[in-house]
C-alpha positions as CSV (number, residue, x, y, z in Angstrom):
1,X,-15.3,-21.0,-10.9
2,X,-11.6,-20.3,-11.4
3,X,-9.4,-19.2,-8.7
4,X,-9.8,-15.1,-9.4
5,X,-6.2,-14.0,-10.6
6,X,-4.1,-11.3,-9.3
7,X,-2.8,-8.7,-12.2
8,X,-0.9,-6.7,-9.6
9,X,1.4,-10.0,-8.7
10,X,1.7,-10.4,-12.3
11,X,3.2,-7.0,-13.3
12,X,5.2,-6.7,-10.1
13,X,7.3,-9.9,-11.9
14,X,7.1,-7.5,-14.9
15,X,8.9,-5.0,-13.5
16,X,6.2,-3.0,-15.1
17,X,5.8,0.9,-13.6
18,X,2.8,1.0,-11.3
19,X,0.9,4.0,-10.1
20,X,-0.7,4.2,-7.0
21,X,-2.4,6.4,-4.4
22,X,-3.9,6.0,-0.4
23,X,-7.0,4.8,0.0
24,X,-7.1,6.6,3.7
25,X,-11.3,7.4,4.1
26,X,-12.1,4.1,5.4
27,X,-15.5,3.8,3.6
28,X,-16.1,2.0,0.5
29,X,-17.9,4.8,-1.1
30,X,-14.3,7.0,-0.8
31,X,-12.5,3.9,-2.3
32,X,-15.2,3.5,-5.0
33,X,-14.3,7.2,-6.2
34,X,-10.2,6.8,-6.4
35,X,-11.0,3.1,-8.1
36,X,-12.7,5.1,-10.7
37,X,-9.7,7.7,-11.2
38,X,-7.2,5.0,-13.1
39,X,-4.4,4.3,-10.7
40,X,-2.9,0.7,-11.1
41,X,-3.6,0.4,-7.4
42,X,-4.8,1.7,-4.5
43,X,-4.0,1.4,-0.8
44,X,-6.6,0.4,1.4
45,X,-5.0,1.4,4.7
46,X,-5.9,-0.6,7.4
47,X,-3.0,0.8,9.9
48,X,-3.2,4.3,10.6
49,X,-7.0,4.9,9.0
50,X,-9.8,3.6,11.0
51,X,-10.5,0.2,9.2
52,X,-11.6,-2.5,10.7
53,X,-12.3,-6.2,8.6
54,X,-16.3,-5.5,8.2
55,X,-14.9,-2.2,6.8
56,X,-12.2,-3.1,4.8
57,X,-14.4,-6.1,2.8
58,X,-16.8,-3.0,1.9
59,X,-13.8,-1.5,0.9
60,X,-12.8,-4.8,-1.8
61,X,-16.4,-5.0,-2.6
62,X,-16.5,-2.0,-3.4
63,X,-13.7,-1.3,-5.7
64,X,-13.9,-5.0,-7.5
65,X,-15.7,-3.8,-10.4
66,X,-12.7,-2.0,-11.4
67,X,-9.1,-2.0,-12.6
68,X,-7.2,-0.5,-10.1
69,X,-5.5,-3.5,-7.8
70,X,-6.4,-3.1,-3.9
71,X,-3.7,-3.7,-1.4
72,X,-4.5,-4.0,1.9
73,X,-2.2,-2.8,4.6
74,X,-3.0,-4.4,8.2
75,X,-2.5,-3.1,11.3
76,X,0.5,-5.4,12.1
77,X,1.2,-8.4,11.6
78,X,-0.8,-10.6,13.5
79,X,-1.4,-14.4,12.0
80,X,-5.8,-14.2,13.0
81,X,-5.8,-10.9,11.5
82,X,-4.5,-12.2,8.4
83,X,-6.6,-15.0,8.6
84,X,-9.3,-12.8,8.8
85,X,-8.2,-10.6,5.8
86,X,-7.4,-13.4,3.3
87,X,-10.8,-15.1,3.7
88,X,-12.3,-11.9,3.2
89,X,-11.0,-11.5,-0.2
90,X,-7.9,-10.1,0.4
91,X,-5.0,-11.2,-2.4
92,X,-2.7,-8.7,-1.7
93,X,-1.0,-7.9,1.7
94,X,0.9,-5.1,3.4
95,X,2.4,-5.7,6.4
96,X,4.2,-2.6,8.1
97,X,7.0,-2.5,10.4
98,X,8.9,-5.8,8.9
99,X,12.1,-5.9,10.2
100,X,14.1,-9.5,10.5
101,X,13.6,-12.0,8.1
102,X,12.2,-14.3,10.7
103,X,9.5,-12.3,11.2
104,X,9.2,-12.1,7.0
105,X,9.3,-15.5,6.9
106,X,6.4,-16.0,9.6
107,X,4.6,-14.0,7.5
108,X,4.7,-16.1,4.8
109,X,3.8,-18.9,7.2
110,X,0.7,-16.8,8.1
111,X,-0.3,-16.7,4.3
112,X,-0.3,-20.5,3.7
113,X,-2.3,-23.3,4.5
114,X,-0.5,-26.2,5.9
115,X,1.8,-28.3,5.8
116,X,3.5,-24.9,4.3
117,X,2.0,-22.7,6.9
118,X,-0.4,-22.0,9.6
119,X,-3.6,-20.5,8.0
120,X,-6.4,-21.7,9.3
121,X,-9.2,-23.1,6.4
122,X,-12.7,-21.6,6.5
123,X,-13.6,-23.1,3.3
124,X,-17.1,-22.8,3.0
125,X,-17.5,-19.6,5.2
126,X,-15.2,-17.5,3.1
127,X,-15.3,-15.0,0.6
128,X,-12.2,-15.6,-0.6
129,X,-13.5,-19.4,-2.0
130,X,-15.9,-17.5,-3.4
131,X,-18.5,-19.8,-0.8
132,X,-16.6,-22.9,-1.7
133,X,-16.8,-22.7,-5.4
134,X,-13.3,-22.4,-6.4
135,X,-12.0,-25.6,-7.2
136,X,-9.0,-27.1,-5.0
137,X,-8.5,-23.6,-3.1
138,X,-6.8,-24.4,-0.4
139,X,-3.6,-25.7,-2.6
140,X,-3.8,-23.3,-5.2
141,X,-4.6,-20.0,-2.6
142,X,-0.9,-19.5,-3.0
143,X,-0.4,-19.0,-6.4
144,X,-2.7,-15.5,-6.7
145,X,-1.9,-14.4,-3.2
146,X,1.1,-11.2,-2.9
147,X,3.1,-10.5,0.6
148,X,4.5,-7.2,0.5
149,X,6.4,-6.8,3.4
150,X,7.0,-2.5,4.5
151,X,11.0,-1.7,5.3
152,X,10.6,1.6,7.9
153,X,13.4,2.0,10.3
154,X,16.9,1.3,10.6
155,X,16.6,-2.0,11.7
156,X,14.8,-3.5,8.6
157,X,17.4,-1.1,6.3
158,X,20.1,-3.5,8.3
159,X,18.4,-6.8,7.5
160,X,17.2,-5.7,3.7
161,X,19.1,-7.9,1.9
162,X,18.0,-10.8,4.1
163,X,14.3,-10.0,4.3
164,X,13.3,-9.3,0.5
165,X,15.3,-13.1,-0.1
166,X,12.6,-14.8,1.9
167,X,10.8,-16.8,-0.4
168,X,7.2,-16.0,-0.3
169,X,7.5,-12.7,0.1
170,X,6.9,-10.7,-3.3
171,X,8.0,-7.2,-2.7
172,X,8.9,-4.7,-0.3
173,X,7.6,-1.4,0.1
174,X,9.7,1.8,1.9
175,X,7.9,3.9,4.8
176,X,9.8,7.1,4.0
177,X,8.0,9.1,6.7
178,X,8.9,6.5,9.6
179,X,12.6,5.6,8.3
180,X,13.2,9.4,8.7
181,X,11.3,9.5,11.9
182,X,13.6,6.4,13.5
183,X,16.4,8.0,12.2
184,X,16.1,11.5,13.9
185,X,14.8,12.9,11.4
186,X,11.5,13.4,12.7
187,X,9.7,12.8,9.3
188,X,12.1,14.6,7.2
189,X,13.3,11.9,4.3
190,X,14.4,14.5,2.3
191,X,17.9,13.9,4.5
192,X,21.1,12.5,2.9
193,X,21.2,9.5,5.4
194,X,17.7,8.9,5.0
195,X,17.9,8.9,0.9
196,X,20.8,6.5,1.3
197,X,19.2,4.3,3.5
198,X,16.2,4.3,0.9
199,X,18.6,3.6,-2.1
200,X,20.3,1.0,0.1
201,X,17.5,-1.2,0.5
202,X,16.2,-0.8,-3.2
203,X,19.0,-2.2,-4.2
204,X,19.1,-4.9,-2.0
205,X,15.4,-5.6,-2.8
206,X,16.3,-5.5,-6.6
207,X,19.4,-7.9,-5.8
208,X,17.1,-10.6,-4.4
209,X,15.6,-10.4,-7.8
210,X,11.9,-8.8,-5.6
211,X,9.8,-5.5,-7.0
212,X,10.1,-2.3,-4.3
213,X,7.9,0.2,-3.7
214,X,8.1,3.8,-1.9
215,X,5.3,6.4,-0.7
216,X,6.2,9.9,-2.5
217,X,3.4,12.2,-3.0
218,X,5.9,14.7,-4.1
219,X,6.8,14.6,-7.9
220,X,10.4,15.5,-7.8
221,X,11.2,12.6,-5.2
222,X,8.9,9.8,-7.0
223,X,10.7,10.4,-10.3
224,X,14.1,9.9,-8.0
225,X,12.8,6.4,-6.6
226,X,11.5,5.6,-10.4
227,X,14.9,6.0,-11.1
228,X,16.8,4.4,-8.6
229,X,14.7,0.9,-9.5
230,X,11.2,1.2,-7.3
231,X,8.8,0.0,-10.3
232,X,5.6,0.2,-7.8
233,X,4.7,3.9,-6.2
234,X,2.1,5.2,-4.4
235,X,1.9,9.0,-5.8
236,X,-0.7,10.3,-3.8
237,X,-3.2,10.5,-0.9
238,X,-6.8,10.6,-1.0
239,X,-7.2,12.4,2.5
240,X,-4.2,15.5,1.5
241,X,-6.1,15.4,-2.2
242,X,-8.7,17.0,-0.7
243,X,-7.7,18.7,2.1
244,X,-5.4,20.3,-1.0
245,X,-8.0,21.0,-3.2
246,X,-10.7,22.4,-0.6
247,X,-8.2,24.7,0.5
248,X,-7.4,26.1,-3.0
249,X,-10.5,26.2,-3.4
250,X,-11.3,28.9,-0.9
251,X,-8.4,30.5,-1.2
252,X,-9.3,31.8,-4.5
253,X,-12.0,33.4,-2.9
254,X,-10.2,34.7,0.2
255,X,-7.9,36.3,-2.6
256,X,-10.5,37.9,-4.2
257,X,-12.4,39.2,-1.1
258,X,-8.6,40.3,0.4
259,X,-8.7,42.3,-3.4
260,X,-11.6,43.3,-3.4
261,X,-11.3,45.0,0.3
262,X,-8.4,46.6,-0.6
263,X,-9.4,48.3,-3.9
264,X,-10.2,52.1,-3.3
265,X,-14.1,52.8,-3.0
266,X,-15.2,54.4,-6.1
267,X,-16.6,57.7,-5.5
268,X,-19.6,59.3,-7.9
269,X,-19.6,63.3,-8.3
């Protein structure tokens, strides 16, 4: 059995434009619905939804009949937790909150067996070996594996240039809501300081010759980051889809009953 490849890694050095949306529901049935909807990739949050590893392999077991690319984002970055999530089958990482390129770089370490790193080898026990039937895993793993390391306060905009030219890590990714947040913004990114801090480190993640990525559910600023050089973007959530939806939903109705109650009675002679 061949080491299973990783298409997202390979258009990311493409440079090719990549849709993607939140994969916030925690259960795999949620994630099997949005891997059916075409998105290039999906993000299987494993920070602020209420994934845990049993849930988050249902999640990838889930969705690997299909073509949209999971990318799983951990809690923190935490070597056993990673540990955990690569030999479940993980092949892509998020890691939020990255801001020195030490701690990018013990990322990295966290990703690779030794005498590169300090992943610990399961072998055998692991999904991600497919049981032990890839061939040579443990000094291939590497090759198929994608660190993309989350820029989202000041701090990391400061050390941008210097984090996304760690080798081993293969793109960053902007937390827009955070940034803004840390910046006194209080989740407003639509701020001048806050857009030039986001341009700032896309062009220092382009410079280092790495892909970037942004959140922007709204239209208008996704087409903005497009254009400014992010080639991967996550365009929408699956939790505000329908939370959006269920309330336009009824408010067609609501209209109609609002109409309906203020229309004079009609009155028979």
């Amino acid at each position: 059995m061949q080491l299973p490849a990783n298409p997202f890694k390979a258009a990311l050095r493409r440079a090719e434009p990549l849709y993607g949306i939140w994969a916030g529901f925690a259960t795999p049935y949620a994630a099997e619905i949005i891997a059916t909807t075409g998105y290039d990739w999906m993000l299987v949050d494993g920070e602020h939804a209420p994934s845990t590893v049993p849930t988050l392999l249902g999640q990838l077991q889930a969705v690997a009949p299909y073509a949209t690319h999971p990318v799983v984002r951990a809690v923190q970055g935490d070597t056993v937790l990673i540990k955990q999530l690569l030999d479940v089958g993980v092949q892509t990482l998020m890691v939020p909150m990255v801001e020195t390129a030490e701690q990018a770089r013990e990322l990295v370490r966290a990703m690779r067996y030794p005498p590169h790193g300090v992943r610990g080898v399961g072998g055998g026990l692991t999904r991600a070996t497919r049981w032990d039937a890839v061939p040579d895993y443990i000094r291939t793993a590497h090759e198929q594996l994608c660190l993309i390391v989350q820029i989202e306060s000041p701090r990391g905009v400061a050390n941008a240039a210097e984090i996304a030219a760690v080798e081993g890590v293969d793109a960053v990714f902007i937390g827009p809501a955070d940034l803004s947040t840390g910046m006194g913004h209080a989740g407003d990114a639509s701020q001048g300081e806050v857009q030039e801090a986001i341009r700032r480190t896309v062009e220092a993640t382009l410079a280092a010759g790495k892909a970037c990525g942004i959140l922007a559910p709204r239209e208008e600023d996704a087409r903005r980051y497009a254009d400014w050089g992010c080639s991967f973007i996550a365009v929408g959530i699956d939790i505000s889809l329908l939370r959006q939806a269920a309330l336009a939903n009824l408010g067609r109705y609501r209209a109609t009953q609002a109409t309906d109650q203020a229309a004079p009675a009609s009155r028979t002679y």
